[in-house]
mmCIF file of the N, C-alpha and C atoms, coordinates in Angstrom:
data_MODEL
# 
_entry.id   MODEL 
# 
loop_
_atom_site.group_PDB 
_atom_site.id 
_atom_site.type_symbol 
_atom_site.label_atom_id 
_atom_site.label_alt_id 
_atom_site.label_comp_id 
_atom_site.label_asym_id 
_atom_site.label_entity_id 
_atom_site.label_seq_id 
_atom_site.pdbx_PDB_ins_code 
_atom_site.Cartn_x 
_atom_site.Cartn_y 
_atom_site.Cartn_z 
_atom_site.occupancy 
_atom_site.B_iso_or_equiv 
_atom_site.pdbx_formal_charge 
_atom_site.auth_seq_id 
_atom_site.auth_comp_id 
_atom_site.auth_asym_id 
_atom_site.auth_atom_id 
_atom_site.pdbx_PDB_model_num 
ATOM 1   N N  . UNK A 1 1  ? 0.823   -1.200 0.000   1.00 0.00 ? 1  UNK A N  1 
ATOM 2   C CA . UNK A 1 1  ? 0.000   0.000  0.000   1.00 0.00 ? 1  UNK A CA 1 
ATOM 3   C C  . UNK A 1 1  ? 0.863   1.259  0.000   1.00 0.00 ? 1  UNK A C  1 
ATOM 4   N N  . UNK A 1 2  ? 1.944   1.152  0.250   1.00 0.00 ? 2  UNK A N  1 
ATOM 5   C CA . UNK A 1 2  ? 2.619   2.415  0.821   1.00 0.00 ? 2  UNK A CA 1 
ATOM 6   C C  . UNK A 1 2  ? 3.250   3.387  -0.788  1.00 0.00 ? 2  UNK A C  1 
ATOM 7   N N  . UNK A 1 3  ? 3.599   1.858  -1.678  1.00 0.00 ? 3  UNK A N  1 
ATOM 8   C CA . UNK A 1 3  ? 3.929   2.657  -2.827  1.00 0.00 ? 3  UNK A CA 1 
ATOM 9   C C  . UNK A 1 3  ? 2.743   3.334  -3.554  1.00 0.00 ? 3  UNK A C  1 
ATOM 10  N N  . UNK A 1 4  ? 1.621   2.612  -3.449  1.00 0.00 ? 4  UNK A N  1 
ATOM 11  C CA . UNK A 1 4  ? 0.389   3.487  -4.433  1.00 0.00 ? 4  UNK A CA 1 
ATOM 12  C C  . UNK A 1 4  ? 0.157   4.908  -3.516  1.00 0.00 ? 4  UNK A C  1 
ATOM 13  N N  . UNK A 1 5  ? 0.174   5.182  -2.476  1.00 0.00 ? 5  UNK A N  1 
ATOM 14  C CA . UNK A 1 5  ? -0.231  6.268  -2.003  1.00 0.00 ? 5  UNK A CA 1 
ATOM 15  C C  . UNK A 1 5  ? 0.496   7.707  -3.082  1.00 0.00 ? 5  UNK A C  1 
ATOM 16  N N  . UNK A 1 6  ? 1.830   7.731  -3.205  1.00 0.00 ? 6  UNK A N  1 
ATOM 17  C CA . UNK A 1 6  ? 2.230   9.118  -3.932  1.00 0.00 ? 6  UNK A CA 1 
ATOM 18  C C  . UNK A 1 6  ? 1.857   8.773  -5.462  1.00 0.00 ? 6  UNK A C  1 
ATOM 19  N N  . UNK A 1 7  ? 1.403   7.839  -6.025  1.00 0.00 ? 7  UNK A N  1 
ATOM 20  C CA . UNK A 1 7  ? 0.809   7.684  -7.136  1.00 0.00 ? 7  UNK A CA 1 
ATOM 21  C C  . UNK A 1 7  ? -0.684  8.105  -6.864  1.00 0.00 ? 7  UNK A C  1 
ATOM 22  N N  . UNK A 1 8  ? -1.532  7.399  -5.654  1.00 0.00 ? 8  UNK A N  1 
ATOM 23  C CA . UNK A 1 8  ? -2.961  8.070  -5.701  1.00 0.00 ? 8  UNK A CA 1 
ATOM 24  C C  . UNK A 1 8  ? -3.100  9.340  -5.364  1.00 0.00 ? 8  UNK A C  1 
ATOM 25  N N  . UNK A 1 9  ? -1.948  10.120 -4.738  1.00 0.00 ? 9  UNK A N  1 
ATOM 26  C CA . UNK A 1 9  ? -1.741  11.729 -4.224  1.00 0.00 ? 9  UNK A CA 1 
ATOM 27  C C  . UNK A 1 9  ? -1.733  12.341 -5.630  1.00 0.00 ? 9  UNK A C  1 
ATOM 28  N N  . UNK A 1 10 ? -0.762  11.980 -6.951  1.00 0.00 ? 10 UNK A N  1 
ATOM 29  C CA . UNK A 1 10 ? -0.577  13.215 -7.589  1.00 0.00 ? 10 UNK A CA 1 
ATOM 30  C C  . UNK A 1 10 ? -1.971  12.712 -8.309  1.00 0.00 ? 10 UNK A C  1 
ATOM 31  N N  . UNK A 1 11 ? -2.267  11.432 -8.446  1.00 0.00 ? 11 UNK A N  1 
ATOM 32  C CA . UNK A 1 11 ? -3.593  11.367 -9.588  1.00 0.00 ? 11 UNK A CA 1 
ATOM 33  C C  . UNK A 1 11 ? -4.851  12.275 -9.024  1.00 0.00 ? 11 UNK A C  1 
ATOM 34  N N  . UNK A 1 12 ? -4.892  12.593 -7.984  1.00 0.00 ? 12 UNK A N  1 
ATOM 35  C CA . UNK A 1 12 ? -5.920  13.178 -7.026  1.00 0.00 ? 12 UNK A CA 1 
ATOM 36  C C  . UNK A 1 12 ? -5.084  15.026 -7.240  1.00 0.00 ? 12 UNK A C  1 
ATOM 37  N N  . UNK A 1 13 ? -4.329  15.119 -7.049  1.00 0.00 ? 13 UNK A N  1 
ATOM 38  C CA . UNK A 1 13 ? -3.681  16.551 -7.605  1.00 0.00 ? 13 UNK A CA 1 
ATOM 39  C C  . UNK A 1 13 ? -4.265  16.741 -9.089  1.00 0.00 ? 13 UNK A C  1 
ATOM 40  N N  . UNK A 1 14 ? -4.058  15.459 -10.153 1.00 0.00 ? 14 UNK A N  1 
ATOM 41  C CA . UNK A 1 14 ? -4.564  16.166 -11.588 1.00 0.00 ? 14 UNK A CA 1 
ATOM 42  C C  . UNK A 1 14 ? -5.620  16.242 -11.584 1.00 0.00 ? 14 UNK A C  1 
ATOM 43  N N  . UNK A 1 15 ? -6.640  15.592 -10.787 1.00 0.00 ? 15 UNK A N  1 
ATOM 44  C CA . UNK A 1 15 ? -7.893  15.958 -10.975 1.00 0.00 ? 15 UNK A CA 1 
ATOM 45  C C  . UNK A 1 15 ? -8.695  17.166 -10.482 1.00 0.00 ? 15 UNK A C  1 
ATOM 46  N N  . UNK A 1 16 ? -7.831  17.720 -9.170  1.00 0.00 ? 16 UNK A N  1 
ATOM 47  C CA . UNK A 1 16 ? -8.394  18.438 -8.680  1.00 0.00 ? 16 UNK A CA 1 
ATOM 48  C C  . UNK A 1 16 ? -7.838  19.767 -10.060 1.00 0.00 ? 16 UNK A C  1 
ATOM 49  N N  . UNK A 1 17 ? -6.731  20.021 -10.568 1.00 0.00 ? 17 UNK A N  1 
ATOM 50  C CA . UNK A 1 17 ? -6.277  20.614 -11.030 1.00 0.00 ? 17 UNK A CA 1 
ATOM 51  C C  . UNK A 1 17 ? -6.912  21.012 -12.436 1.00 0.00 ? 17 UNK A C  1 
ATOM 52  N N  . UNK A 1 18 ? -7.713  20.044 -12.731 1.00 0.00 ? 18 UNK A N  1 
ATOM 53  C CA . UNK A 1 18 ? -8.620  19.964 -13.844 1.00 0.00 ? 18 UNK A CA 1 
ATOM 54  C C  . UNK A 1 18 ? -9.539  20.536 -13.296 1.00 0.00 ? 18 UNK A C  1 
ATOM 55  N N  . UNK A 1 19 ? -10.084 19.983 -12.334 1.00 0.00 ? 19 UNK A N  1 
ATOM 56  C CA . UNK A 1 19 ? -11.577 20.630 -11.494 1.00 0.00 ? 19 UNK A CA 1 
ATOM 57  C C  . UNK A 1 19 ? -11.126 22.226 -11.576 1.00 0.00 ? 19 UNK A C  1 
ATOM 58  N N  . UNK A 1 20 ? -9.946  22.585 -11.248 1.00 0.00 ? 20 UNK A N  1 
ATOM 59  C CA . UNK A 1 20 ? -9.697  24.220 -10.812 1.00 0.00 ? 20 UNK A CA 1 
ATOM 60  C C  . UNK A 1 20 ? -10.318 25.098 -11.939 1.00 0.00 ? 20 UNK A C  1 
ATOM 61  N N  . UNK A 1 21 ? -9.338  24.307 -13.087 1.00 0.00 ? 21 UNK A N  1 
ATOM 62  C CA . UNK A 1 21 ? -9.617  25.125 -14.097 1.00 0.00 ? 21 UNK A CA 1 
ATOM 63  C C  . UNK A 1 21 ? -10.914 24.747 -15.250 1.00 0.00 ? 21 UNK A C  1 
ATOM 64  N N  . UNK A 1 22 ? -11.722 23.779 -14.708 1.00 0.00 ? 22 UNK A N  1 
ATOM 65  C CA . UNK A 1 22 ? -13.149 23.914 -15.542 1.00 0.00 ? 22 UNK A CA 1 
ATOM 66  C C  . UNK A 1 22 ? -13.777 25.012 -14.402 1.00 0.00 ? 22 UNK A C  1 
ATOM 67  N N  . UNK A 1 23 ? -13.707 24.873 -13.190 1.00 0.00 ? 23 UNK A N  1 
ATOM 68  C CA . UNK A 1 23 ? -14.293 25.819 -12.540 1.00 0.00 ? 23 UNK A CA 1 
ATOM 69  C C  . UNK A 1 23 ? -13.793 27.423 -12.883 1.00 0.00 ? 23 UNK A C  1 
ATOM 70  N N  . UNK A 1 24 ? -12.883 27.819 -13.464 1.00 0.00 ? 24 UNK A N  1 
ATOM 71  C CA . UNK A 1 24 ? -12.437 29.088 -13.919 1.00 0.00 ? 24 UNK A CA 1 
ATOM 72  C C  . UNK A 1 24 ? -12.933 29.420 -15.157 1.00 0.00 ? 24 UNK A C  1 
ATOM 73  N N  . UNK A 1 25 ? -12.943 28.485 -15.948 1.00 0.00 ? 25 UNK A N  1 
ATOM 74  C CA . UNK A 1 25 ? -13.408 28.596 -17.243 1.00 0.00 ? 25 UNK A CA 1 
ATOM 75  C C  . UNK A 1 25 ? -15.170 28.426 -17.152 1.00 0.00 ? 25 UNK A C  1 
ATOM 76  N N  . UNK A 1 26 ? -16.075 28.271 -16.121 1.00 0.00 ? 26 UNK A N  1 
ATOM 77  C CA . UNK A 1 26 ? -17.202 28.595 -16.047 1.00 0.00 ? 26 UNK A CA 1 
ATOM 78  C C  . UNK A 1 26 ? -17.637 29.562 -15.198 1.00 0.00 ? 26 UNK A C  1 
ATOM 79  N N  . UNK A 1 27 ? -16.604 30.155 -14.776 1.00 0.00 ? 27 UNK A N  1 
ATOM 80  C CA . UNK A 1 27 ? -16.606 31.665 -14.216 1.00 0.00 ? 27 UNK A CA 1 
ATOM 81  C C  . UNK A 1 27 ? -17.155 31.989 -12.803 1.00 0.00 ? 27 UNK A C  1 
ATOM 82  N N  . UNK A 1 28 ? -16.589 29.975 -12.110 1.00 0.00 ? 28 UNK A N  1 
ATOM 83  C CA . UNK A 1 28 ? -17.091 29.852 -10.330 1.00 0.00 ? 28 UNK A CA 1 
ATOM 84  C C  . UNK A 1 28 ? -16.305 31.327 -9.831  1.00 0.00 ? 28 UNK A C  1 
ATOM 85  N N  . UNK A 1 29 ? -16.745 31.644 -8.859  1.00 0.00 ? 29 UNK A N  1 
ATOM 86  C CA . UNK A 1 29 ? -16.221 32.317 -7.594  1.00 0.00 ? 29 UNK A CA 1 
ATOM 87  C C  . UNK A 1 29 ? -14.651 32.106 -7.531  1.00 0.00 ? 29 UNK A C  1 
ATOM 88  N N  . UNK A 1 30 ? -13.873 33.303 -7.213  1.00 0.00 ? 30 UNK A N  1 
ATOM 89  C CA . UNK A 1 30 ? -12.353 33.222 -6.820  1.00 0.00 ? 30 UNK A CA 1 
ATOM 90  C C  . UNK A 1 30 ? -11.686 32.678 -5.897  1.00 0.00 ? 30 UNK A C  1 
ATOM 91  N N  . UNK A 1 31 ? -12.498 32.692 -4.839  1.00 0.00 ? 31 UNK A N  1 
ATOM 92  C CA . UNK A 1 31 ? -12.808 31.647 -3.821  1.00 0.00 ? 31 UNK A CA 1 
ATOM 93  C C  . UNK A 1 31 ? -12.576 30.226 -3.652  1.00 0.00 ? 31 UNK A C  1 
ATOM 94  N N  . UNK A 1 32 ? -13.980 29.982 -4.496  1.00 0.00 ? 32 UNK A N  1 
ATOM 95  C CA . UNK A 1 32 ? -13.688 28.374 -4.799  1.00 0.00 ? 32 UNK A CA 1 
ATOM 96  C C  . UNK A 1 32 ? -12.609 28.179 -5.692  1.00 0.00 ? 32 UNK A C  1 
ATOM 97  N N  . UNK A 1 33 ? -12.287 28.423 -6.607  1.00 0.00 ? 33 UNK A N  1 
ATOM 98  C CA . UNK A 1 33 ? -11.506 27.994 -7.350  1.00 0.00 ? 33 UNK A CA 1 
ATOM 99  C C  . UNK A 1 33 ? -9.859  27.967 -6.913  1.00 0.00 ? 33 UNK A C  1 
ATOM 100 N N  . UNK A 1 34 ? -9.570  28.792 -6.187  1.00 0.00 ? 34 UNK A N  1 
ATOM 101 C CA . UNK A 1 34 ? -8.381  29.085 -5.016  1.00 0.00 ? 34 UNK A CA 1 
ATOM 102 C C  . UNK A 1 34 ? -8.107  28.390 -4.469  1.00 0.00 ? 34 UNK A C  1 
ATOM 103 N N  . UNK A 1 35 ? -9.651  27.847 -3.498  1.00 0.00 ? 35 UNK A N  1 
ATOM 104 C CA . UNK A 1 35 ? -9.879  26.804 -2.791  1.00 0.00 ? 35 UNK A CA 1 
ATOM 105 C C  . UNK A 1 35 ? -9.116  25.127 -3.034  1.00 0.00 ? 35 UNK A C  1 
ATOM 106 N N  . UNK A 1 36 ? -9.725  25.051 -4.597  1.00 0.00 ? 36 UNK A N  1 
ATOM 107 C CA . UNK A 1 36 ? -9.722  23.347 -5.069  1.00 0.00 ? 36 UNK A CA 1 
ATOM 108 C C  . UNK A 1 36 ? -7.940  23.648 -5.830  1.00 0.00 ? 36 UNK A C  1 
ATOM 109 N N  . UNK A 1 37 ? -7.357  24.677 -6.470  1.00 0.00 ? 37 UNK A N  1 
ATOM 110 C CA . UNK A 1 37 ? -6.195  24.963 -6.714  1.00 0.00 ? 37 UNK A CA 1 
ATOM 111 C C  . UNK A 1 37 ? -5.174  24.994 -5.537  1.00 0.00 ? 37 UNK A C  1 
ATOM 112 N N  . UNK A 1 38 ? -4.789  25.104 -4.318  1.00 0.00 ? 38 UNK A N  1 
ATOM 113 C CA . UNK A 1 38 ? -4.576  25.138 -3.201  1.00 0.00 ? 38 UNK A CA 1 
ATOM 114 C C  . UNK A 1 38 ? -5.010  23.374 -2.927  1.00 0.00 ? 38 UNK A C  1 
ATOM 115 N N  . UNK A 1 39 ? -5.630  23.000 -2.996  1.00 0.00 ? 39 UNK A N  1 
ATOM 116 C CA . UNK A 1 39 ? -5.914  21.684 -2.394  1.00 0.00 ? 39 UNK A CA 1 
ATOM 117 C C  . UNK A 1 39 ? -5.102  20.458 -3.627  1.00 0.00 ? 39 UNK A C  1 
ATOM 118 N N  . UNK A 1 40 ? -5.129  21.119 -5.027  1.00 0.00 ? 40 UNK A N  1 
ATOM 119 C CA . UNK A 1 40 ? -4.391  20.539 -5.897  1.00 0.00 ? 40 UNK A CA 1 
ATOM 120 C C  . UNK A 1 40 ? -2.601  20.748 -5.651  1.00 0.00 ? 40 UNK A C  1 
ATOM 121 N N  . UNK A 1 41 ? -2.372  22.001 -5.007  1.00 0.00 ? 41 UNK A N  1 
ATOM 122 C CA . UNK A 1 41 ? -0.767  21.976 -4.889  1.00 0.00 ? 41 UNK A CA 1 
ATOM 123 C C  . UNK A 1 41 ? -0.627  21.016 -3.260  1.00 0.00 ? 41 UNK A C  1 
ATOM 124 N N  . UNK A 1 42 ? -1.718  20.967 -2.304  1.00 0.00 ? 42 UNK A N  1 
ATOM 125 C CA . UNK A 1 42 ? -0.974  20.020 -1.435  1.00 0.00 ? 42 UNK A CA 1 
ATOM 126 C C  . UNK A 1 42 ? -0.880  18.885 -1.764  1.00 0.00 ? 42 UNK A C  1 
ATOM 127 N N  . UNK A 1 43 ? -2.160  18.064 -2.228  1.00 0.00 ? 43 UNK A N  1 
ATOM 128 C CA . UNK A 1 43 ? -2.036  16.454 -2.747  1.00 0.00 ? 43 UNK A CA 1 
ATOM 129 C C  . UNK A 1 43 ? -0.787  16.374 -3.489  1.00 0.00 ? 43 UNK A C  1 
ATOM 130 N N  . UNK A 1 44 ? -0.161  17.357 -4.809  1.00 0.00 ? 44 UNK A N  1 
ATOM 131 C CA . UNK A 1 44 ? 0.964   17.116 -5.636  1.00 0.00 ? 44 UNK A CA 1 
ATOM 132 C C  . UNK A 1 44 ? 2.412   17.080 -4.354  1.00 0.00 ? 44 UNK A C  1 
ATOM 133 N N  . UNK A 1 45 ? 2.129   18.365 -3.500  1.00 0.00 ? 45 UNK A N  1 
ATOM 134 C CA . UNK A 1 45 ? 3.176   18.296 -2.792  1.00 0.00 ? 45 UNK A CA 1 
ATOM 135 C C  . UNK A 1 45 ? 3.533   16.806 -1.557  1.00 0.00 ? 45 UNK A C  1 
ATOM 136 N N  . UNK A 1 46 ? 2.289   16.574 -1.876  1.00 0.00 ? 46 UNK A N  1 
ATOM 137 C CA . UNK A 1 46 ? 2.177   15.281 -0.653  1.00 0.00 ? 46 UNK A CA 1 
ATOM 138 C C  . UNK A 1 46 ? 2.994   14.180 -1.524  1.00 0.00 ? 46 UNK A C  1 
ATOM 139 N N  . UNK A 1 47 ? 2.192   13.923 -2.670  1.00 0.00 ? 47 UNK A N  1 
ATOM 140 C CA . UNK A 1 47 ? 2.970   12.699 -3.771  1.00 0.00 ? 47 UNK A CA 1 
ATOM 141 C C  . UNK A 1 47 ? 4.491   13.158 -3.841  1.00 0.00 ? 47 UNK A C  1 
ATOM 142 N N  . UNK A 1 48 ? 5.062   14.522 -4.224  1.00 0.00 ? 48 UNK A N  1 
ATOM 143 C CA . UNK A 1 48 ? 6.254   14.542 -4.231  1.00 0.00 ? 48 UNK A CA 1 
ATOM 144 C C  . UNK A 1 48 ? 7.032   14.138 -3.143  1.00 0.00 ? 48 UNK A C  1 
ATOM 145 N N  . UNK A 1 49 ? 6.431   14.384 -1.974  1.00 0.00 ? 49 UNK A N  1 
ATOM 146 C CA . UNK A 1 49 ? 7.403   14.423 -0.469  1.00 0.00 ? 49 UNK A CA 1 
ATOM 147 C C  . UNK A 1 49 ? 7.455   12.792 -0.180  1.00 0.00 ? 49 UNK A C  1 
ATOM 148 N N  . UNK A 1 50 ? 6.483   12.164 -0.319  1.00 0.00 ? 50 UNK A N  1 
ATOM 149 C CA . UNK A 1 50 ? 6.124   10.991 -0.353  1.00 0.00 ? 50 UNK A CA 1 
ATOM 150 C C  . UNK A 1 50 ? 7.415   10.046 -0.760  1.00 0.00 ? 50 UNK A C  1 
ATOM 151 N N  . UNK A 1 51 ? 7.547   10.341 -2.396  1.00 0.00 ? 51 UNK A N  1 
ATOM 152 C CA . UNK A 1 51 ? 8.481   9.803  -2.693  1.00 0.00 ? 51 UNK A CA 1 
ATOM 153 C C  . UNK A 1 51 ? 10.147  9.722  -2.142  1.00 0.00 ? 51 UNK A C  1 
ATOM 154 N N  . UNK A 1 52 ? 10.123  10.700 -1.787  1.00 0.00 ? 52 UNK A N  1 
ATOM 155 C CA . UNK A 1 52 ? 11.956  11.575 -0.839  1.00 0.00 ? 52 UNK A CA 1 
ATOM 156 C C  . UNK A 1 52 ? 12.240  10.177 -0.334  1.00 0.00 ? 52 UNK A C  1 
ATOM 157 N N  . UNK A 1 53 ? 13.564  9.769  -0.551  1.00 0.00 ? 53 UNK A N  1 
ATOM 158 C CA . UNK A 1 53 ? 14.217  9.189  0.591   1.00 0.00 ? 53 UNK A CA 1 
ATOM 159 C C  . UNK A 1 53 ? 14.092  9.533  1.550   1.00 0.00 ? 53 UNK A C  1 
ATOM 160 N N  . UNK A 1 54 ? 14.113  8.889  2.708   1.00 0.00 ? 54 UNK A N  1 
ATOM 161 C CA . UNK A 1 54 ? 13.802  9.667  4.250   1.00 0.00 ? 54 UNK A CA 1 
ATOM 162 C C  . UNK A 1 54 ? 14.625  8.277  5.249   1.00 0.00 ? 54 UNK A C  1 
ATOM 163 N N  . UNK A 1 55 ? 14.341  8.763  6.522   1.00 0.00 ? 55 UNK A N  1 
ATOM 164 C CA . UNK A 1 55 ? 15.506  7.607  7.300   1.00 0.00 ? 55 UNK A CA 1 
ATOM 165 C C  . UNK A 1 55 ? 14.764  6.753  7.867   1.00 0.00 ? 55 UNK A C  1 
ATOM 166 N N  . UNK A 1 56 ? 13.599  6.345  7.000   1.00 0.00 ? 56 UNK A N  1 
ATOM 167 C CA . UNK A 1 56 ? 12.745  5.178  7.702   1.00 0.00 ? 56 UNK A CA 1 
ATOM 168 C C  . UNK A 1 56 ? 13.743  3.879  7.773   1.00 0.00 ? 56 UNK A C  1 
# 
C-alpha cells in the first residue's frame, strides 16, 4: 500500500487541477476555485514528499 499512495496523491492533484480550471473557465467564484487549486498543490506536494528518501 505504501507505494500506491504518492501515485494516488498526484492522480488526485490532476484531478483536482482539472476541477480548478473547468471551474475558472465557467466563471465559479475566486474563492472556490483558489480553494480546489490550493488543495491541488498540497495532494501534488504530498505525492512529491512521499516519494523523498527519508531515514525510515
Amino acid at each position: 500500500m505504501g507505494a500506491a499512495i504518492p501515485i494516488l496523491l498526484l492522480a488526485l492533484a490532476g484531478i483536482l487541477v482539472g476541477g480548478a480550471w473547468s471551474m475558472y473557465r465557467q466563471g465559479a467564484g475566486r474563492g472556490a476555485v483558489g480553494l480546489v487549486a490550493v488543495l491541488a498543490l498540497l495532494a501534488a506536494a504530498g505525492g512529491v514528499l512521499w516519494l523523498l528518501p527519508g531515514d525510515n
